[in-house]
Every structure is written in structure tokens, then in C-alpha cells.
Backbone as ProteinMPNN parsed JSONL, in Angstrom:
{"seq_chain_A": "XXXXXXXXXXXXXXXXXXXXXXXXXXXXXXXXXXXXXXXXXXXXXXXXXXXXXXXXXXXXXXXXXXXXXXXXXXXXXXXXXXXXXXXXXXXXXXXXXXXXXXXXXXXXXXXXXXXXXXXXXXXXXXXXXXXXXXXXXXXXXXXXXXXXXXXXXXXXXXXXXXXXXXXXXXXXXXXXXXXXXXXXXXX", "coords_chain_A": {"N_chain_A": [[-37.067, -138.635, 23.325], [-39.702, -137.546, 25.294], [-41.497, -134.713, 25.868], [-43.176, -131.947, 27.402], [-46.211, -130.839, 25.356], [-46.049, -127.753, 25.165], [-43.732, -127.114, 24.742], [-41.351, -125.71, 22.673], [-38.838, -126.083, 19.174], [-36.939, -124.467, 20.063], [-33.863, -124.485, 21.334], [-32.781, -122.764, 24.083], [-35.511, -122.297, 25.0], [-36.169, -125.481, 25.626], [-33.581, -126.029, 27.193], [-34.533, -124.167, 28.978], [-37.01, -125.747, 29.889], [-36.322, -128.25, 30.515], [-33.933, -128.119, 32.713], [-35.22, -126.636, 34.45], [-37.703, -125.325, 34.682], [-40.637, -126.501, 37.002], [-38.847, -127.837, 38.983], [-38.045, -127.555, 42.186], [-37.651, -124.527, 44.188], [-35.963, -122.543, 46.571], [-34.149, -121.054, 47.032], [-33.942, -117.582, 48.09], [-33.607, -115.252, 46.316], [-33.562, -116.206, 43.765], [-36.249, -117.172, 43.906], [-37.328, -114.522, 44.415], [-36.683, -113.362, 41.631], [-38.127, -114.763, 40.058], [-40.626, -114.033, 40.717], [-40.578, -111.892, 40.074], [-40.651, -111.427, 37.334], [-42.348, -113.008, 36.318], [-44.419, -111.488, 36.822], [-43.624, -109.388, 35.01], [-44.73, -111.014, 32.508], [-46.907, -110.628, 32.753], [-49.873, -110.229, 30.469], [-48.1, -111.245, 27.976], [-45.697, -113.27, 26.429], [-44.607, -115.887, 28.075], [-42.25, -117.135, 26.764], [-41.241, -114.622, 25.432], [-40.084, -112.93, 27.533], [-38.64, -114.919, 28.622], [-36.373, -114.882, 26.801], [-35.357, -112.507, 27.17], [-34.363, -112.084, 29.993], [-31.4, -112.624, 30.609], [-30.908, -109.958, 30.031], [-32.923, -108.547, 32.167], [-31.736, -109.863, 34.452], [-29.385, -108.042, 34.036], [-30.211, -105.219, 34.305], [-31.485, -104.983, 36.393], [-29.872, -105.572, 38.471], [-28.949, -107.943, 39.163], [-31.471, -109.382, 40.776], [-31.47, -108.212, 43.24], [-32.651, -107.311, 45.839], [-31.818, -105.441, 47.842], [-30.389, -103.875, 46.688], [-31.997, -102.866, 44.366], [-34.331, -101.392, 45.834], [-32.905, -99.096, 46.198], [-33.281, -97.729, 44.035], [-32.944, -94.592, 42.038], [-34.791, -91.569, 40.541], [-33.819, -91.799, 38.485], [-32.832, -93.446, 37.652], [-34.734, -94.968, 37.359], [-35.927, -94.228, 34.971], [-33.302, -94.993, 33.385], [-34.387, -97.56, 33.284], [-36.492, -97.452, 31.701], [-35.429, -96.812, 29.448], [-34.334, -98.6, 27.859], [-33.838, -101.486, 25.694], [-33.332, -103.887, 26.499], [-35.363, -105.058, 28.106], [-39.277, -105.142, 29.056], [-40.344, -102.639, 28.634], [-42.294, -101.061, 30.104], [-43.709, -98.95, 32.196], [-45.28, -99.598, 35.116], [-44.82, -102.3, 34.846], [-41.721, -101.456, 35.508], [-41.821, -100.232, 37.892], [-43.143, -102.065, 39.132], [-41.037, -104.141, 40.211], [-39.988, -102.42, 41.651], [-41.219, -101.983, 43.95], [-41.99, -104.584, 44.651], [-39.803, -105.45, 45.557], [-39.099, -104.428, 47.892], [-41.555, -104.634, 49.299], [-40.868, -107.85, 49.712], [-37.925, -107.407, 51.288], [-39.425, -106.82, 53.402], [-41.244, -108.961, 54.261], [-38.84, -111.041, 54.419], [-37.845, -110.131, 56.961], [-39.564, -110.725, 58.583], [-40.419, -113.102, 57.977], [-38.216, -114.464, 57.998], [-37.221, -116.067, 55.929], [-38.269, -115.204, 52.343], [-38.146, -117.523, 51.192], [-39.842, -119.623, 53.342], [-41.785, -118.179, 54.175], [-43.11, -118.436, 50.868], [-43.676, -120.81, 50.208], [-44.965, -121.935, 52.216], [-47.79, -122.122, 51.101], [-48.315, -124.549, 49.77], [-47.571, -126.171, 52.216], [-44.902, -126.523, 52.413], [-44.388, -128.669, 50.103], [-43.841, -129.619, 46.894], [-46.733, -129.936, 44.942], [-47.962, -132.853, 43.301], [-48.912, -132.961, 40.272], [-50.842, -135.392, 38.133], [-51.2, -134.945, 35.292], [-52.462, -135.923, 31.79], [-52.762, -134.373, 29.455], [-51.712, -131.136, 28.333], [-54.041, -129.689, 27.865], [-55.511, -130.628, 30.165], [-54.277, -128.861, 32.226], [-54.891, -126.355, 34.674], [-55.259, -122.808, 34.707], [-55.602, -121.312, 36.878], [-55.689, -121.59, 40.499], [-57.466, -122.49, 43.71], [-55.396, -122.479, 45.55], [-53.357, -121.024, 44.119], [-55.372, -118.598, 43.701], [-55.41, -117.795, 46.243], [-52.407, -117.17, 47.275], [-51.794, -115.454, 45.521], [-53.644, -113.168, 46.673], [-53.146, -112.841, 49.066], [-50.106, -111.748, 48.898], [-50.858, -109.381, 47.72], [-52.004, -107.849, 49.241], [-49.818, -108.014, 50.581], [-48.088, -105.979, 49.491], [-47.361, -106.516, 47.024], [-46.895, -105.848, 43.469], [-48.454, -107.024, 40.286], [-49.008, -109.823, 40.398], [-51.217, -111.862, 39.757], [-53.897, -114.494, 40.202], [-53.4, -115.978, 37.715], [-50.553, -115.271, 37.164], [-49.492, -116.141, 39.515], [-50.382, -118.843, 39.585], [-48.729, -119.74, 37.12], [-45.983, -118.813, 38.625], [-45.866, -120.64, 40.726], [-45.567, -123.152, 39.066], [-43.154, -122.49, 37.315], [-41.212, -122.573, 39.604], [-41.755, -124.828, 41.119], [-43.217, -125.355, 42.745], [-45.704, -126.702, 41.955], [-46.06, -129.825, 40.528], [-46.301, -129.622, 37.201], [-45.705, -130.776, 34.791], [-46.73, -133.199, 32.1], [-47.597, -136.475, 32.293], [-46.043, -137.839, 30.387], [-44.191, -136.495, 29.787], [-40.79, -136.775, 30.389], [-39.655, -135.197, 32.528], [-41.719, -135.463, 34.256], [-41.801, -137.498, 36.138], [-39.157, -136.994, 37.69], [-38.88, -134.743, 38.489], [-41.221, -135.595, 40.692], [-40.15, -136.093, 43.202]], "CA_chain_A": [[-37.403, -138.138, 24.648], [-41.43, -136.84, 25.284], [-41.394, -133.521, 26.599], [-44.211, -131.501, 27.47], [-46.273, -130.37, 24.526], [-45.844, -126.05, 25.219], [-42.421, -126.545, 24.639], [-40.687, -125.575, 20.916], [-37.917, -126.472, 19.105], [-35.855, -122.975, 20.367], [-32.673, -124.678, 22.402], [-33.006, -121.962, 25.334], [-37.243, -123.098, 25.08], [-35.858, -126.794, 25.431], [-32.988, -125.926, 28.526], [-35.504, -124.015, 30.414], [-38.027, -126.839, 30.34], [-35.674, -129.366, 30.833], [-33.608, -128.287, 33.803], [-35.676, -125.506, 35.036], [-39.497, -125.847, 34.931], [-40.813, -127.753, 37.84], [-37.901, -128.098, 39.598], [-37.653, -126.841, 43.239], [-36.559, -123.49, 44.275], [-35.982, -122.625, 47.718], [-33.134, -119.706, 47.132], [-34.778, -116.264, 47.877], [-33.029, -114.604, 45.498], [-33.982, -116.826, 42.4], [-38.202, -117.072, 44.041], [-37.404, -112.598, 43.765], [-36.376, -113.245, 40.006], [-38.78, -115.35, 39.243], [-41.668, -113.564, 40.679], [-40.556, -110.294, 38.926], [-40.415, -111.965, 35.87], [-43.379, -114.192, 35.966], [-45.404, -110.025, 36.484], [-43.09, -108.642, 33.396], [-45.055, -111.619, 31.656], [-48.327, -110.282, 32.422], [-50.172, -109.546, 28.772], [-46.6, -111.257, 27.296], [-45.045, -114.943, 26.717], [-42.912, -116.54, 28.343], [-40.778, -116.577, 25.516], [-40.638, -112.915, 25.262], [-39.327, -113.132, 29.181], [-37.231, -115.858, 28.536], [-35.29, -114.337, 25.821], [-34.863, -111.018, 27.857], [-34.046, -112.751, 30.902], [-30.4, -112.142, 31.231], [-30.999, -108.061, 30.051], [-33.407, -108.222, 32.973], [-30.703, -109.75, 35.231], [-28.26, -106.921, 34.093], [-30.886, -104.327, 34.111], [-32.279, -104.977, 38.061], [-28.567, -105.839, 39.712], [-29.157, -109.551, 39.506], [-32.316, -109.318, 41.118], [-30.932, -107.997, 44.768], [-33.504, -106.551, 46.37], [-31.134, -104.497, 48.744], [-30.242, -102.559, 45.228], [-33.539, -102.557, 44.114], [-35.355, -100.542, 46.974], [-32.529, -97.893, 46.218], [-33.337, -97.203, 42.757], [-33.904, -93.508, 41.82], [-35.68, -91.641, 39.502], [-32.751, -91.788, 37.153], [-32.177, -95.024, 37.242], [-36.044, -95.839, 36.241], [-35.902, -93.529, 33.313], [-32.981, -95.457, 32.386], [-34.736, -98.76, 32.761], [-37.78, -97.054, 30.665], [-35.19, -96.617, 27.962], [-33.625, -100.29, 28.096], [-34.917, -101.83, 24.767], [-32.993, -104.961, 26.474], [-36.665, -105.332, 28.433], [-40.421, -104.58, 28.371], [-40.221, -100.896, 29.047], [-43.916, -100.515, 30.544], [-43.336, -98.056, 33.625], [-45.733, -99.833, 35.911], [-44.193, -103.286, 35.438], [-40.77, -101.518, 35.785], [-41.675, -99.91, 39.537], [-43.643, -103.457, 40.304], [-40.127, -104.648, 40.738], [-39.466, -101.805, 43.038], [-42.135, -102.299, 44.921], [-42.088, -105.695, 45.143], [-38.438, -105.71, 46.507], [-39.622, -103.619, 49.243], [-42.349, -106.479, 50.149], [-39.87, -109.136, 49.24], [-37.42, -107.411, 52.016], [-40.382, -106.784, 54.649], [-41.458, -110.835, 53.886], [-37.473, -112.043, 54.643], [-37.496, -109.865, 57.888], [-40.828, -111.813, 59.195], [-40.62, -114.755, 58.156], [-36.751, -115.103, 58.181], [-37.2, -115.854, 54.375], [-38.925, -115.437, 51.724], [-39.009, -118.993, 50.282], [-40.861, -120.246, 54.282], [-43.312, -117.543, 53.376], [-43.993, -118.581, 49.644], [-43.388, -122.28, 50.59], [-46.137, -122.658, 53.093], [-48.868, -122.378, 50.194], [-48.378, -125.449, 49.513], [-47.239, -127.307, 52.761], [-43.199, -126.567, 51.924], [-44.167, -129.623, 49.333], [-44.241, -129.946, 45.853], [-47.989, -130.609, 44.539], [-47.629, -133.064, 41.883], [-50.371, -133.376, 39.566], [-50.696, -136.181, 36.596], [-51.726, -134.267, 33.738], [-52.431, -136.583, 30.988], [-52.275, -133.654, 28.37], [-52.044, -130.014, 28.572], [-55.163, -128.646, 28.565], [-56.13, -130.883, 31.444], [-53.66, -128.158, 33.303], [-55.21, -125.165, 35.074], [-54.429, -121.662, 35.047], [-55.189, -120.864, 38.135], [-56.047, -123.031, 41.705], [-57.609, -121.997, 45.102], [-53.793, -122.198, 46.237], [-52.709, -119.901, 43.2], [-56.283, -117.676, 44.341], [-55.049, -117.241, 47.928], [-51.325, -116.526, 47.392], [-52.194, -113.809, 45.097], [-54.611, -112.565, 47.792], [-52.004, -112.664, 50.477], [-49.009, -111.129, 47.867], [-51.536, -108.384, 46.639], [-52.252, -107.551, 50.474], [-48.044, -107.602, 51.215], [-47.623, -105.425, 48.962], [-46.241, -107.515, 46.068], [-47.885, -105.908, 42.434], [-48.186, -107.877, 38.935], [-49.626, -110.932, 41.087], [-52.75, -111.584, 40.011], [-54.215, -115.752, 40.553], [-52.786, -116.667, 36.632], [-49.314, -115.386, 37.667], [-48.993, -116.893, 40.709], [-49.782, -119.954, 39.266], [-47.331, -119.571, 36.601], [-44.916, -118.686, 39.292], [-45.602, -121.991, 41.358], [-44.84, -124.07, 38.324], [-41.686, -122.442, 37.006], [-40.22, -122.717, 40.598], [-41.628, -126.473, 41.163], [-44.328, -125.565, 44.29], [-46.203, -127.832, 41.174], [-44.901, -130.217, 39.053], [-47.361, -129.899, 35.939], [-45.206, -131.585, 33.708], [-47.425, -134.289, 31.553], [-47.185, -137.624, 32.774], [-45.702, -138.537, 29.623], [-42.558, -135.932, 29.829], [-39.756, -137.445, 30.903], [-39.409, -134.506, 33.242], [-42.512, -135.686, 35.447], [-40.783, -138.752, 37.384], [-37.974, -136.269, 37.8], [-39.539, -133.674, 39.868], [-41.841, -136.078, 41.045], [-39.561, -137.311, 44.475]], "C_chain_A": [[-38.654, -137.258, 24.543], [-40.868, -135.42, 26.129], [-42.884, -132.868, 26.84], [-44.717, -130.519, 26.283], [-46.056, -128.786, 24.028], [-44.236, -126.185, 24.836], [-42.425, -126.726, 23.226], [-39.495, -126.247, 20.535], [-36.388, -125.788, 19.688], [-35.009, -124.354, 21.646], [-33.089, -123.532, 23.602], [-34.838, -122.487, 25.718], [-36.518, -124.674, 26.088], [-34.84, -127.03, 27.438], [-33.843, -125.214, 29.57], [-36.517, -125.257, 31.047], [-37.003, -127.916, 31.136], [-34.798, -129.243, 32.079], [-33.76, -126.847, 34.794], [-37.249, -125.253, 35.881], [-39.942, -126.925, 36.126], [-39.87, -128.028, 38.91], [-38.018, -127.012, 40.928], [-37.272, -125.792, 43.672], [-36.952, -122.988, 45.473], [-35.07, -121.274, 47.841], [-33.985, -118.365, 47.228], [-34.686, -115.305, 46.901], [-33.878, -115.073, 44.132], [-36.188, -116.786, 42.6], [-37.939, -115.703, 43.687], [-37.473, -112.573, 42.244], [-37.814, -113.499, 39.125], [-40.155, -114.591, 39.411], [-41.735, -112.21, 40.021], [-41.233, -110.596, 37.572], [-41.569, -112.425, 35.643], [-44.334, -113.0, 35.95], [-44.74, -109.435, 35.428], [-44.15, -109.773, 32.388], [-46.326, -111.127, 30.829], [-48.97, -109.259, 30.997], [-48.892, -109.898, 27.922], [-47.015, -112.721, 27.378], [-44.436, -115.06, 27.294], [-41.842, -116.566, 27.981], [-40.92, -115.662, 25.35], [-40.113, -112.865, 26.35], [-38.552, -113.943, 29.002], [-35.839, -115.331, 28.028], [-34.821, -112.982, 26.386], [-34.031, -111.304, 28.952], [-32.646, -112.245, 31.588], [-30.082, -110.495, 30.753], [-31.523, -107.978, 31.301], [-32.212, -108.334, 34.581], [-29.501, -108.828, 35.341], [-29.037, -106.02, 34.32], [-31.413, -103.907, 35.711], [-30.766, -105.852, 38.623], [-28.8, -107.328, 39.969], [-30.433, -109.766, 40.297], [-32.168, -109.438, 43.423], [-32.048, -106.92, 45.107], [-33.552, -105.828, 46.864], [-31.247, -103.298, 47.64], [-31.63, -101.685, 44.874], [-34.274, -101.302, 44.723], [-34.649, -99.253, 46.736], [-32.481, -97.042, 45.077], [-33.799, -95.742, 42.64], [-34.464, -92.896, 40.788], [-34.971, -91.626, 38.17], [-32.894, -92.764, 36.67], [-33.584, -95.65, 36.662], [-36.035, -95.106, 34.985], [-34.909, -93.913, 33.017], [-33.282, -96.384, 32.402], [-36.05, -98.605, 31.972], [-37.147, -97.291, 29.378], [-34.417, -98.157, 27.449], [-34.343, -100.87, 27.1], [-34.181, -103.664, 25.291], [-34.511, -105.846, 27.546], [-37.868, -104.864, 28.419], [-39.921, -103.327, 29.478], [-41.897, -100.351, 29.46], [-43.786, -100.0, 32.362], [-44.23, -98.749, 34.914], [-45.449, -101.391, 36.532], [-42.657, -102.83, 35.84], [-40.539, -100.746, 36.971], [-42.508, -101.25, 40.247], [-42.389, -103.943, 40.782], [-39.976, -103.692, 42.16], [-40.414, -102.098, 44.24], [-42.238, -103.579, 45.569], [-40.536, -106.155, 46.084], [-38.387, -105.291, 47.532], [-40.748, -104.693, 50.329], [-41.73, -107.228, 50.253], [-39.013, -108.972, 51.06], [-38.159, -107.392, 53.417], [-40.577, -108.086, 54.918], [-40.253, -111.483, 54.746], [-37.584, -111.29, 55.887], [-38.985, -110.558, 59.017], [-41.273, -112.867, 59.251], [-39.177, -115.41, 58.286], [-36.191, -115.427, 56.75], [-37.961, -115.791, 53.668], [-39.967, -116.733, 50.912], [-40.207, -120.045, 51.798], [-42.202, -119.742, 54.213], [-44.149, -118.18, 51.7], [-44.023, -120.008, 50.148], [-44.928, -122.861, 51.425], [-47.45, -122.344, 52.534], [-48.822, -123.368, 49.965], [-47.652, -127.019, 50.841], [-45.676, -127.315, 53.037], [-42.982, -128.222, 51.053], [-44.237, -129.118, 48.568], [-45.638, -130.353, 45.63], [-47.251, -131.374, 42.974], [-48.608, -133.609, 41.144], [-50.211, -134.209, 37.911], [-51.416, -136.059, 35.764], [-51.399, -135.066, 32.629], [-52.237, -135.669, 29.349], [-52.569, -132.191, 29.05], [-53.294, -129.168, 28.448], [-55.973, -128.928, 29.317], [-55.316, -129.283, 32.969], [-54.349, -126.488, 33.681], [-54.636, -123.768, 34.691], [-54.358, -120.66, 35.722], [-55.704, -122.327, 39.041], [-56.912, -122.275, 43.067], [-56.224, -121.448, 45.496], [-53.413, -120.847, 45.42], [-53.808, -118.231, 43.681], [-55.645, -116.855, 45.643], [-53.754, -116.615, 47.998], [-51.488, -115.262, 46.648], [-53.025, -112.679, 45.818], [-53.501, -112.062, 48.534], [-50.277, -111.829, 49.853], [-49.662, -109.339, 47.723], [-51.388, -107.53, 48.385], [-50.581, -107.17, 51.168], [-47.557, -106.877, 50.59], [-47.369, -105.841, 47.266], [-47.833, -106.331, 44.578], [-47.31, -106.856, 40.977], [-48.471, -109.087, 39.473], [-50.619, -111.364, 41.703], [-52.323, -113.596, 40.123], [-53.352, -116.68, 38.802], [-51.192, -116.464, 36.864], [-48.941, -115.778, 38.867], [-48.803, -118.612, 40.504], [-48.523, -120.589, 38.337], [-46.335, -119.373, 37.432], [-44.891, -120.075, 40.164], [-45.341, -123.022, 40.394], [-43.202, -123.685, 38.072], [-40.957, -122.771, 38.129], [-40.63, -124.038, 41.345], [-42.632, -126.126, 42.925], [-45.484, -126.595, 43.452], [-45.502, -128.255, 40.799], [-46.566, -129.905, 38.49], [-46.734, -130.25, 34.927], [-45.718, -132.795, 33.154], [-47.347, -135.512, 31.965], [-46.425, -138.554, 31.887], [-44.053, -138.32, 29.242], [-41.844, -136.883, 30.601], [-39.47, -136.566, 32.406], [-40.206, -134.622, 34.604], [-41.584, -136.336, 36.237], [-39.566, -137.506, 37.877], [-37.877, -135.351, 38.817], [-40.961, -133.959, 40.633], [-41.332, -136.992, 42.774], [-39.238, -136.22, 45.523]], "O_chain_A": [[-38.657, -136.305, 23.764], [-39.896, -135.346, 26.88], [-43.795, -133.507, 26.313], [-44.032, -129.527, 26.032], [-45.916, -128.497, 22.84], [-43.617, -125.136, 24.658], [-43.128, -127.514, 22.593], [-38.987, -126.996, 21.369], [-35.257, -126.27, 19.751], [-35.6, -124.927, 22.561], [-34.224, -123.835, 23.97], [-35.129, -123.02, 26.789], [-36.518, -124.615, 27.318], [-35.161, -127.715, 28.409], [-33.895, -125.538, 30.756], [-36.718, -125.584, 32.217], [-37.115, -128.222, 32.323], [-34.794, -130.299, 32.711], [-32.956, -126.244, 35.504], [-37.66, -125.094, 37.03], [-39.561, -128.094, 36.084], [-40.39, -128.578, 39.88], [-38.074, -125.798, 40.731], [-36.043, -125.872, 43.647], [-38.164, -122.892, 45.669], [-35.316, -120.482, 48.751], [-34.754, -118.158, 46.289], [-35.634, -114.561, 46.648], [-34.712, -114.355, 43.58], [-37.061, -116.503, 41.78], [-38.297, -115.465, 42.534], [-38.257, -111.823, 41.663], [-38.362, -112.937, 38.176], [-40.854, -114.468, 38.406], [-42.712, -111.616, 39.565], [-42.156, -110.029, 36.986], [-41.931, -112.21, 34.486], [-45.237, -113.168, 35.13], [-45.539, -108.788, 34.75], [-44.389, -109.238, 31.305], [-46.729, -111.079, 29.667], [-48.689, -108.113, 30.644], [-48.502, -109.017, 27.155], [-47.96, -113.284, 27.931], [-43.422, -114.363, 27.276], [-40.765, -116.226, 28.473], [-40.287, -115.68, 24.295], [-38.964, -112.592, 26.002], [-37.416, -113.59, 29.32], [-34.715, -115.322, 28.53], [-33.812, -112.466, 25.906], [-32.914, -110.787, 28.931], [-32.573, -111.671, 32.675], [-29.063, -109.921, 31.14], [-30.773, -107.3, 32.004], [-31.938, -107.468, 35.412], [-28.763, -108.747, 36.323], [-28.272, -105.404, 35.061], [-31.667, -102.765, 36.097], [-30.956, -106.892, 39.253], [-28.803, -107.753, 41.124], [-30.326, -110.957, 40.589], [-32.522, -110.19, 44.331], [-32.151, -105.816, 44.573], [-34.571, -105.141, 46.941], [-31.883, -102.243, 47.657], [-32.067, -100.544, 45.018], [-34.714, -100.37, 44.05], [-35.309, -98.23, 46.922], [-31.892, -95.964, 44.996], [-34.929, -95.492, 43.059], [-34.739, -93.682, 39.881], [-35.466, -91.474, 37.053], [-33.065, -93.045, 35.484], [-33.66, -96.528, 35.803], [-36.181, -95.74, 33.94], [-34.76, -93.398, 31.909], [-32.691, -96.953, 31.485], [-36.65, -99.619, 31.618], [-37.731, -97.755, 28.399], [-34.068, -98.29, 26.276], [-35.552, -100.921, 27.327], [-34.466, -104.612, 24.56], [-34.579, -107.072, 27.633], [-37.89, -103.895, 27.66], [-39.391, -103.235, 30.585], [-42.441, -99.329, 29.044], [-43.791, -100.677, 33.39], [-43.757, -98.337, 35.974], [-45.591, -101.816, 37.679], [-42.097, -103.686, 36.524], [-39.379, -100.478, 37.285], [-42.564, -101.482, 41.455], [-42.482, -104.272, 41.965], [-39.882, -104.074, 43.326], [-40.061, -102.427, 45.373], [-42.506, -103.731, 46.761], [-40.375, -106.97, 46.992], [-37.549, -105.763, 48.299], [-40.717, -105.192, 51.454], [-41.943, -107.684, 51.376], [-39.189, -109.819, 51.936], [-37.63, -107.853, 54.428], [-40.024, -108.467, 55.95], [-40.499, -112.304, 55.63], [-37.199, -112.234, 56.578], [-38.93, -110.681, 60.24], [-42.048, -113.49, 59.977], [-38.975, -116.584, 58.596], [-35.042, -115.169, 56.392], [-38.917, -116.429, 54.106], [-41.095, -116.957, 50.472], [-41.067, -120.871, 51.492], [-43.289, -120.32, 54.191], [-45.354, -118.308, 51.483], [-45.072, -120.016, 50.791], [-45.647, -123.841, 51.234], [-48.359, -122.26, 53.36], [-50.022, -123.508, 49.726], [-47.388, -128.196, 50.595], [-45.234, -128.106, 53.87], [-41.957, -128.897, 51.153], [-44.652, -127.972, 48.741], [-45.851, -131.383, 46.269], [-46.53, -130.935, 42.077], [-49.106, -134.703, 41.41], [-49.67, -133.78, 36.892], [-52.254, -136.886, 35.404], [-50.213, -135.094, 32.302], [-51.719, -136.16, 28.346], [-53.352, -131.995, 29.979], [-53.417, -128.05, 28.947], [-56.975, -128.25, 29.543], [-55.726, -128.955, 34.082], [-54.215, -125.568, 32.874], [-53.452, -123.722, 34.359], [-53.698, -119.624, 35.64], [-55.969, -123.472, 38.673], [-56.624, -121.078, 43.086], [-55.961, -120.265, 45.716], [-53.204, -119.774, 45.986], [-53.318, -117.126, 43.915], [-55.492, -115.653, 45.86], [-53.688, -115.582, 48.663], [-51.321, -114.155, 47.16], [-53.005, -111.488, 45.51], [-53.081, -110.906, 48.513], [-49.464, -111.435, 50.689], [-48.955, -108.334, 47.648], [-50.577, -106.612, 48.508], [-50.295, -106.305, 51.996], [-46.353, -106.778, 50.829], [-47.199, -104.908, 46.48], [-49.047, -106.184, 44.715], [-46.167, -107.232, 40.717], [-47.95, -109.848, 38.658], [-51.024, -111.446, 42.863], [-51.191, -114.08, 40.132], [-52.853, -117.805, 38.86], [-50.508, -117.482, 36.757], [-47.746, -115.636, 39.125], [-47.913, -119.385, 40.859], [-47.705, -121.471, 38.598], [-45.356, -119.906, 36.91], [-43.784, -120.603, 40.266], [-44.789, -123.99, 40.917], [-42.247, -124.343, 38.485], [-39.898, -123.333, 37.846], [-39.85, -124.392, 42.228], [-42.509, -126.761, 43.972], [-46.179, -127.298, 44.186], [-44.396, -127.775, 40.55], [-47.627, -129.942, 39.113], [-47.336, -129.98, 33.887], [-45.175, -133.757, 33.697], [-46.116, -135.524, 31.957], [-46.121, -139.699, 32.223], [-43.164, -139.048, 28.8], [-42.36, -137.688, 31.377], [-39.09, -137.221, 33.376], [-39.822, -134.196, 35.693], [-40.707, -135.79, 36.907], [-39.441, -137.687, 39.089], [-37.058, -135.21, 39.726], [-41.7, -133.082, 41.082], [-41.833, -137.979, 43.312], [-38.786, -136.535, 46.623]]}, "name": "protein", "num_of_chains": 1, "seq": "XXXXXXXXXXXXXXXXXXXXXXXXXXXXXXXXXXXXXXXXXXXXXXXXXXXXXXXXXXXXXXXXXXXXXXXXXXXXXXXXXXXXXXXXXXXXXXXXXXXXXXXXXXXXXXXXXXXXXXXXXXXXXXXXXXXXXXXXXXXXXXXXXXXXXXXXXXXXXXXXXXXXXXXXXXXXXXXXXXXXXXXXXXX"}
């Protein structure tokens, strides 16, 4: 089975790609996660975020945004001391902040995912990348939502994490044309 060449042999590497990457996401909750996550990356891997992943989900209340907004200054000095994620004080009030946009966003647009969604149409772009370093790492689209994020408030969402955030949650596919995973999130 071809997979896309960024991926490793790491099992958790392997299940994210395979029934994660690319794939659709429409839940507001999981777009909140992911856009946290995809600004914890910034200056990081993926795989260092991956592997934290469910500390971060214990660490930020499952990524509830209600919680979030009520965090106080306790509670960030104990997610400063949390060696279960990156402990850099400015990505660990972007969450707060961004849950505060996140909840302003769902009360104006009704949700979050019609707001992130209509960067792209509420389609999928699916682009046939013959190898990976035909794939961008940013777009106009990825340009503008970071514009319009940066402007709502949202921080850690510059034009390279946005595009990273429209792949992991499938507003692209960029999966190779050779992965098995293209055709897949290609319908």
C-alpha cells in the first residue's frame, strides 16, 4: 500500500495519515483542536504535536472553548508547568484567545466550520500532486484565511499554518496521487 512520502514508519505517524489527514471535518469542536494544535506546531513538527496530542486534549478540557475562555491565571501557570505539552506562554494563551474568537465566530456565523468552510466553497480542493515537493506551503486561499483569522482575533495563524490546518482537516486533499489515500478523499 503507497502512502504519501512525509509519512514514517511510527504506527500513530501511519493512523494519523491514514484515517485522519485529508479527510473532512465539519465538527466545530475537532476544526478548535485542530487549529490550536496546528499554532502549538508553529517552529515544531507535527510529530512533536502528534505525540502530545492527547496531553493537550487533557491539558485544554478536550478542547471546549466554553472552558477555555474561563481559564485563570492559575490554571495557565499550571499549563506552563505541564511537561505533557510545549510550555511556551504565548502559544499557551493563543489557545485562550483563540477560544474567545472561536466562540465570537460560532455566534455569527452559527458555526465555526460555515465560517472556516467558505474558504474554499464548503468543498474539498483536491489537488494531484505527483510528488511532494510539487505541494505548497502556503496558497492565496491559505493567504486570505490567515488574514481574516489574524483580523478575528485568532493568534498562531500565520499563511503556512493555515495551510497546514486546511490539509489535516481535508478543506485540501494533498495526498499524492499515488497514495492510496487520494481516491479516498477525493469524492
Amino acid at each position: 500500500m503507497k502512502r504519501c512520502d512525509w509519512v514514517t514508519k511510527e504506527p500513530l505517524y501511519i493512523e494519523y495519515h491514514d484515517k485522519e489527514w485529508g479527510v473532512p471535518v465539519f465538527d466545530d469542536r475537532q476544526l478548535f483542536e485542530m487549529i490550536c494544535l496546528e499554532g502549538a506546531q508553529a517552529g515544531l513538527s507535527w510529530w512533536t504535536i502528534l505525540q502530545k496530542r492527547e496531553n493537550y486534549r487533557q491539558a485544554f478540557d478536550n478542547f471546549e472553548a466554553e472552558k477555555i475562555v474561563q481559564y485563570s491565571d492559575e490554571k495557565i501557570q499550571e499549563l506552563l508547568q505541564n511537561p505533557g505539552i510545549v510550555r511556551n506562554r504565548l502559544k499557551v494563551q493563543s489557545v485562550i484567545s483563540n477560544a474567545k474568537a472561536f466562540l465570537k465566530i460560532q455566534d455569527e456565523y452559527g458555526s465555526f466550520s460555515n465560517y472556516i468552510w467558505k474558504f474554499v466553497d464548503h468543498k474539498p480542493i483536491v489537488n494531484e500532486w505527483k510528488t511532494i515537493k510539487e505541494v505548497p506551503a502556503t496558497t492565496e486561499i491559505s493567504d486570505k484565511m490567515s488574514k481574516q483569522l489574524k483580523k478575528d482575533g485568532f493568534k498562531f495563524v500565520g499563511s503556512t499554518i493555515c495551510y497546514s490546518f486546511m490539509q489535516a482537516v481535508g478543506m485540501v486533499n494533498d495526498h499524492t496521487v499515488e497514495c492510496f489515500c487520494h481516491s479516498l478523499n477525493s469524492n
